[in-house]
C-alpha positions as CSV (number, residue, x, y, z in Angstrom):
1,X,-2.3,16.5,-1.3
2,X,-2.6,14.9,1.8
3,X,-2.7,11.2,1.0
4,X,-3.1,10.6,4.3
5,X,-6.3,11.5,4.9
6,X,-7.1,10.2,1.4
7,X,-6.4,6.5,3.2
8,X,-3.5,5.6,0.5
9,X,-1.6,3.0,2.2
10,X,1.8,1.2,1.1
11,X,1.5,-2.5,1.7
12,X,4.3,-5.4,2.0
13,X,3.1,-8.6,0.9
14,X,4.4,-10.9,3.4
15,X,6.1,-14.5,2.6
16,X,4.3,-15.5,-1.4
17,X,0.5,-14.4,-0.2
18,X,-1.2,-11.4,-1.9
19,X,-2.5,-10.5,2.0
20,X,-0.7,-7.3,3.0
21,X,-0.4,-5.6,6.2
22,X,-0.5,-1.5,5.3
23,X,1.4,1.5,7.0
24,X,0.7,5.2,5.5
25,X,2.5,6.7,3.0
26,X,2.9,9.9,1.3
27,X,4.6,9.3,-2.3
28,X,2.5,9.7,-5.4
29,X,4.7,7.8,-7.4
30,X,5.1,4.7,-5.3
31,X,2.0,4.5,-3.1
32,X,1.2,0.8,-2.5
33,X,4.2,-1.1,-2.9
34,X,4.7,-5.0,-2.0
35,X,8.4,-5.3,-0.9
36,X,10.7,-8.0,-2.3
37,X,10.0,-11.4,0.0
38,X,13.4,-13.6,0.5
39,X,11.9,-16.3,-1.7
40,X,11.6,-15.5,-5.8
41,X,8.3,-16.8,-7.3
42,X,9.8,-16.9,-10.6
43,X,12.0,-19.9,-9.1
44,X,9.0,-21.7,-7.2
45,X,6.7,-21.7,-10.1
46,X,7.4,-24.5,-13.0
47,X,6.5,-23.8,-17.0
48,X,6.5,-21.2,-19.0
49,X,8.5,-17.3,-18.3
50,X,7.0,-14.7,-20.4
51,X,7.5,-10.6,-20.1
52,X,5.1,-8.2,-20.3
53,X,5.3,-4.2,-20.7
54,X,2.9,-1.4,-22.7
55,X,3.3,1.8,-24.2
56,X,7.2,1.5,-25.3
57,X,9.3,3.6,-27.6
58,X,9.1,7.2,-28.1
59,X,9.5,9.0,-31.5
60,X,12.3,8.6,-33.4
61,X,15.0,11.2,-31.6
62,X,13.1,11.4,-28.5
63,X,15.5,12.7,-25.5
64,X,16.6,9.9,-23.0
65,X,15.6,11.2,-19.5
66,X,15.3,9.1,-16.1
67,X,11.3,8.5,-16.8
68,X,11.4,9.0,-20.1
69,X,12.3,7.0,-23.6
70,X,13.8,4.1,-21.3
71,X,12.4,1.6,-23.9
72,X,16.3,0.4,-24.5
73,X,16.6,-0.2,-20.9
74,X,13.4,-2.2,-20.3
75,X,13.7,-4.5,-23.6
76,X,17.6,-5.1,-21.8
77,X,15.8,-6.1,-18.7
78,X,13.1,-8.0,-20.4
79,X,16.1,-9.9,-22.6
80,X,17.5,-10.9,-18.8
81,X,15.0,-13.0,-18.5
82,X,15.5,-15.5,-21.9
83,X,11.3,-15.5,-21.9
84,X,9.4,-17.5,-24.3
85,X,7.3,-14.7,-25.0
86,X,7.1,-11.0,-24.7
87,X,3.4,-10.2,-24.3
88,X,3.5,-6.3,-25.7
89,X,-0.2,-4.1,-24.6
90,X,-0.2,-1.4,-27.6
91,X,1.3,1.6,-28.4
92,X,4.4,0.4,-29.4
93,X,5.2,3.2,-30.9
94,X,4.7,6.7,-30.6
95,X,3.1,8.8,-31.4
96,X,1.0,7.6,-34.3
97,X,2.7,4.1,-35.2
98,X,3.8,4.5,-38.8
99,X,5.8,2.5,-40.6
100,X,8.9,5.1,-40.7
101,X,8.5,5.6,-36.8
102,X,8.3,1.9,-35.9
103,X,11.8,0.8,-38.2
104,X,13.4,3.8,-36.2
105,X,12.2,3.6,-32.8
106,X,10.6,0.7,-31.7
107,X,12.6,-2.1,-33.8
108,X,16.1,-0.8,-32.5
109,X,15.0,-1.9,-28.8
110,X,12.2,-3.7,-28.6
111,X,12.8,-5.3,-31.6
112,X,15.4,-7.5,-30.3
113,X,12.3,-9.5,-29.1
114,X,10.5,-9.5,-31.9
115,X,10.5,-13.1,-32.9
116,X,9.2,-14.0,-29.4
117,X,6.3,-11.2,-29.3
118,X,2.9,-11.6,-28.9
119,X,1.2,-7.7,-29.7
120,X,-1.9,-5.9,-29.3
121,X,-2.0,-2.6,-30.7
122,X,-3.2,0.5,-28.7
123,X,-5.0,3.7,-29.7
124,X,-1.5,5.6,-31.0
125,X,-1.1,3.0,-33.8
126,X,-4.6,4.1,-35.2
127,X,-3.2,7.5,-35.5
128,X,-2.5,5.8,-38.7
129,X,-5.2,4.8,-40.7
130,X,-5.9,1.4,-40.1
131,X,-3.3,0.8,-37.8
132,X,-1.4,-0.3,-41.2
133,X,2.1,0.5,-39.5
134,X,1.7,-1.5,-37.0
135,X,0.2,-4.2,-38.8
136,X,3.2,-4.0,-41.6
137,X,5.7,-4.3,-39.0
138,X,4.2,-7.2,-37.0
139,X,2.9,-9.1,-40.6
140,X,4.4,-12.1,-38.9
141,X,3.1,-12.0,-35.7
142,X,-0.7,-10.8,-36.3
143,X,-3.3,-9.3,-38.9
144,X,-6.0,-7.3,-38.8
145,X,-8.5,-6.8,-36.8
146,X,-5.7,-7.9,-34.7
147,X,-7.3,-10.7,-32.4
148,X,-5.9,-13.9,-31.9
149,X,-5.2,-17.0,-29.3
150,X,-2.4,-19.0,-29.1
151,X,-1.2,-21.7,-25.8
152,X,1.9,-21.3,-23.9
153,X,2.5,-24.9,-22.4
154,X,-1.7,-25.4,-21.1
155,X,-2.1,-22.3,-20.9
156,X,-4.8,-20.4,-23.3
157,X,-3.9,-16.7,-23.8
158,X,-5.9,-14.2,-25.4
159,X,-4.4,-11.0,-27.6
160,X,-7.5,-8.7,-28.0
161,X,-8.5,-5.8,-30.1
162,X,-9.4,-3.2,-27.7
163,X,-9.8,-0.3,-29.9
164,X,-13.2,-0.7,-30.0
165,X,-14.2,2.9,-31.7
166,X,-11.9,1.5,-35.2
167,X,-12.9,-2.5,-35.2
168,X,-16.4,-4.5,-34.2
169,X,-15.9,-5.7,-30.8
170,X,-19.0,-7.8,-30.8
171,X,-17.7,-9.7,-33.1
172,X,-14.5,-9.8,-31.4
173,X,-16.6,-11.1,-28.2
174,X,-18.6,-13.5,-30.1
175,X,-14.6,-14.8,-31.1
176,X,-13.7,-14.9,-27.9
177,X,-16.7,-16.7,-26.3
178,X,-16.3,-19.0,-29.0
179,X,-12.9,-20.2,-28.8
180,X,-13.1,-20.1,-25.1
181,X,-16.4,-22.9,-25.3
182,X,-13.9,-24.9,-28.0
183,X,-10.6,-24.7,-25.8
184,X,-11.5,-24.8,-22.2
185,X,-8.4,-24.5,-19.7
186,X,-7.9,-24.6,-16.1
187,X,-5.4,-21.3,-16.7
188,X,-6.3,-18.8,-19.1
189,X,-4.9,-15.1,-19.4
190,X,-6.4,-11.8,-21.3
191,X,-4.6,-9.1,-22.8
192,X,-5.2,-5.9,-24.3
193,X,-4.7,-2.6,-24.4
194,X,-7.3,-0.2,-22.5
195,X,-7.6,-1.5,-18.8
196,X,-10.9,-1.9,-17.2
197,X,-9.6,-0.6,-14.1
198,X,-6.5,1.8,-13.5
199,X,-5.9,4.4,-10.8
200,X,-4.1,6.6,-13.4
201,X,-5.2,10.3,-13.6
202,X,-4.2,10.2,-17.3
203,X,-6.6,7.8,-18.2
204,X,-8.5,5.3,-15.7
205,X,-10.9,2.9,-16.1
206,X,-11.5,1.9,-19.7
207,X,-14.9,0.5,-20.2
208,X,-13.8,-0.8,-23.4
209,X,-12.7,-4.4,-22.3
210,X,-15.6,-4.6,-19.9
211,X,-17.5,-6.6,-22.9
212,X,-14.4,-9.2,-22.9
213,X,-14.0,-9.5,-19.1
214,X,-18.1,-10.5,-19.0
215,X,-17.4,-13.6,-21.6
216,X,-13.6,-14.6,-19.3
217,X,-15.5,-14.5,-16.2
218,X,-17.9,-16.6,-17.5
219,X,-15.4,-19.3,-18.5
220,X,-12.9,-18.2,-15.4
221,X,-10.1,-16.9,-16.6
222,X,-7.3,-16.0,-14.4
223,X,-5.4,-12.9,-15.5
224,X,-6.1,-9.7,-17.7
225,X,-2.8,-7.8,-18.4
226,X,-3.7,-3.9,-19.9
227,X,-1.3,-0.7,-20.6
228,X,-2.7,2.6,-21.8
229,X,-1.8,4.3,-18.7
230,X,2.2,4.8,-17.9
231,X,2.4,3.1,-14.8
232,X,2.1,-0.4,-12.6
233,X,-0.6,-1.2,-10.7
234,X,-2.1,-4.3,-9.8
235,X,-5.7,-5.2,-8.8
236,X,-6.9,-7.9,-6.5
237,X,-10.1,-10.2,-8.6
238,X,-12.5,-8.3,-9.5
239,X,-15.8,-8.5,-11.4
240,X,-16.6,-6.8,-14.3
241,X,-18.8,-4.3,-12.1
242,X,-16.3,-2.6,-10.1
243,X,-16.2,-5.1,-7.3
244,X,-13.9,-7.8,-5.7
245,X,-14.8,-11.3,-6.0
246,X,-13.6,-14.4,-5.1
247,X,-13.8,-16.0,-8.4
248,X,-13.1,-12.5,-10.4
249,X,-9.8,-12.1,-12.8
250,X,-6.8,-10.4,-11.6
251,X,-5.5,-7.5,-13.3
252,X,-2.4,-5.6,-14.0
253,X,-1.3,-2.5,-15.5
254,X,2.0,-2.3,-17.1
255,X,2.6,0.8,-18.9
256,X,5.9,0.9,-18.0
257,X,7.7,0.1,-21.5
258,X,9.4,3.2,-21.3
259,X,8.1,6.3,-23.2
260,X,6.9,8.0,-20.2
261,X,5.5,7.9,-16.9
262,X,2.1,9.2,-15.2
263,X,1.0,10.0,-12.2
264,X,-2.4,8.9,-9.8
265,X,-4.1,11.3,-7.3
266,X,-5.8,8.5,-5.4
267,X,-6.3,4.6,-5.7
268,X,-9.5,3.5,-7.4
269,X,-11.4,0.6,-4.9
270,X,-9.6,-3.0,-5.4
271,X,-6.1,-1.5,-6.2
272,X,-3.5,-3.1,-4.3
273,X,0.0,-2.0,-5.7
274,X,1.0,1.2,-7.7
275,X,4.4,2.5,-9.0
276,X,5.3,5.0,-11.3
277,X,8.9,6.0,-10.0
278,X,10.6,4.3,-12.7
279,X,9.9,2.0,-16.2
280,X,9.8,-1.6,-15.8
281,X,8.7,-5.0,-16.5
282,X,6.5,-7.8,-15.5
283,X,8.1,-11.3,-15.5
284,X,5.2,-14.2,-15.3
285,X,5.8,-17.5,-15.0
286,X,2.9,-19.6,-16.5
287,X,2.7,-23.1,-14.3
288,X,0.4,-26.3,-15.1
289,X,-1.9,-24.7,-12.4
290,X,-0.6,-21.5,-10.7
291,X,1.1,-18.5,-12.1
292,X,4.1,-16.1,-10.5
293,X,4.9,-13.2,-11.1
294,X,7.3,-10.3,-10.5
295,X,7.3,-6.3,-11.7
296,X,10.9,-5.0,-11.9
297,X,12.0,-1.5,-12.2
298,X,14.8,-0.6,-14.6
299,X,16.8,0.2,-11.5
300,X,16.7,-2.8,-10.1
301,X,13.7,-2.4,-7.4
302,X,11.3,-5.3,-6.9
303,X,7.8,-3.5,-6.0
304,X,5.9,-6.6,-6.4
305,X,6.0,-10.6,-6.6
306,X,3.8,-13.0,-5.9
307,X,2.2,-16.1,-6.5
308,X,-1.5,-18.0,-7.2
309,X,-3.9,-20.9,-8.2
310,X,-5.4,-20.8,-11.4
311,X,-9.5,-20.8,-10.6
């Protein structure tokens, strides 16, 4: 494929701005990329450090490759940070989330974080009925239908139920638009599992969350973080239409937890960086009214940092 022709560019984001100047490229694995800047938003932000990652640990036995079952290594790297909280976008663990699979994958990596971890679960842990793996392994952190909101310093962050074929997201909205009305905050962030936009071939947009992105734009929320398909990508604000917008939500895709990796053949409209060379993990620093944030590859490349106001 000739992704030249396609218009795929690979941008570096220069100094802390999200405004990138673009030169062609010809990887599929890495085709935008914002290059490490010599100043560390992590560092420049005050507040609150929390990690982020999707779609994590492979079956019990699964076979260690470079781009595959690299969940030890990215709950290592996510450790190096000492976060508050580790913000994990479903499918823990593969590939149907029981109980068994969960106590002999997921928990000896990934459960190092455990006490700090705020879940969602994804579509693999309702290849068990009821998701009842995954809700017996995180009994401490969440129940079902698996929705809740809790605050990290001001901020307000939302863990959503995006399975939307096994719970009642209506209800789920009416939650959200709810506590949103009773909790206002000038920084709020969204997660859950399906993304509303994604540039992976696997996958792709989810309409799923669009429901949930409607009732956060109309209360301005900042961030949506999503998994579902193996790779990074991040998207500049968007609406829940398909288009940019100055007051939309930025998004992020973080499959990258480890248990594989997938591929894109073009970048959907607003997309602004994709990897899928390697697992990682997105670091976020959550400030009184800006965020940071930086994605990390397990061997050691920074493909994207930057910084930004809260709306």
């Amino acid at each position: 494929m000739n992704l030249r022709k396609l218009g795929v560019w690979a941008c570096t984001v220069a100094a802390l701005t999200t405004t990138a100047a673009c030169s062609p490229v010809t990887s599929t694995e890495a085709i935008r990329t914002a290059a490490a800047t010599s100043t560390n938003p992590l560092n420049h932000v005050g507040g609150s450090l929390v990690v982020s990652v999707g779609d994590v640990a492979c079956r019990p036995g699964g076979t260690v490759t470079t781009k595959t079952c690299r969940d030890a290594a990215t709950a290592r790297q996510a450790r190096s940070y000492r976060p508050r909280f580790a913000l994990v976008l479903g499918d823990e663990q593969y590939e149907s989330g029981r109980a068994t699979e969960f106590r002999g994958g997921y928990d000896k990596t990934w459960g190092s974080l455990k006490s700090i971890t705020k879940p969602v679960p994804g579509n693999h842990e309702y290849n068990t009925a009821g998701a009842s793996g995954y809700y017996s392994y995180f009994r401490a952190q969440t129940r079902s239908p698996g929705y809740y909101a809790f605050n990290v310093n001001n901020w307000r962050v939302y863990a959503l139920n995006s399975n939307c074929s096994k719970i009642n997201c209506t209800t789920e909205a009416t939650w959200l638009e709810r506590d949103m009305s009773r909790n206002p905050r000038r920084c709020s962030l969204l997660m859950m599992h399906h993304p509303l936009y994604s540039s992976g071939v696997e996958h792709g947009d989810s309409p799923q969350g669009r429901r949930f992105w409607k009732v956060g734009l109309a209360h301005r929320a900042d961030v949506v973080l999503a998994g579902h398909d193996h790779d990074y990508e991040r998207f500049q604000r968007m609406n829940a239409d398909g288009r940019p917008a100055k007051k939309g939500i930025a998004s992020f895709v973080v499959g990258t937890g480890g248990k594989n990796l997938y591929h894109t053949a073009g970048l959907r409209a607003g997309s602004q960086v994709y990897d899928a060379h390697r697992a990682g993990v997105l670091a976020i620093k959550l400030g009184r009214v800006r965020y940071g944030w930086q994605y990390k590859t397990i061997d050691g490349r920074i493909i994207d940092r930057g910084m930004r106001y809260c709306l």
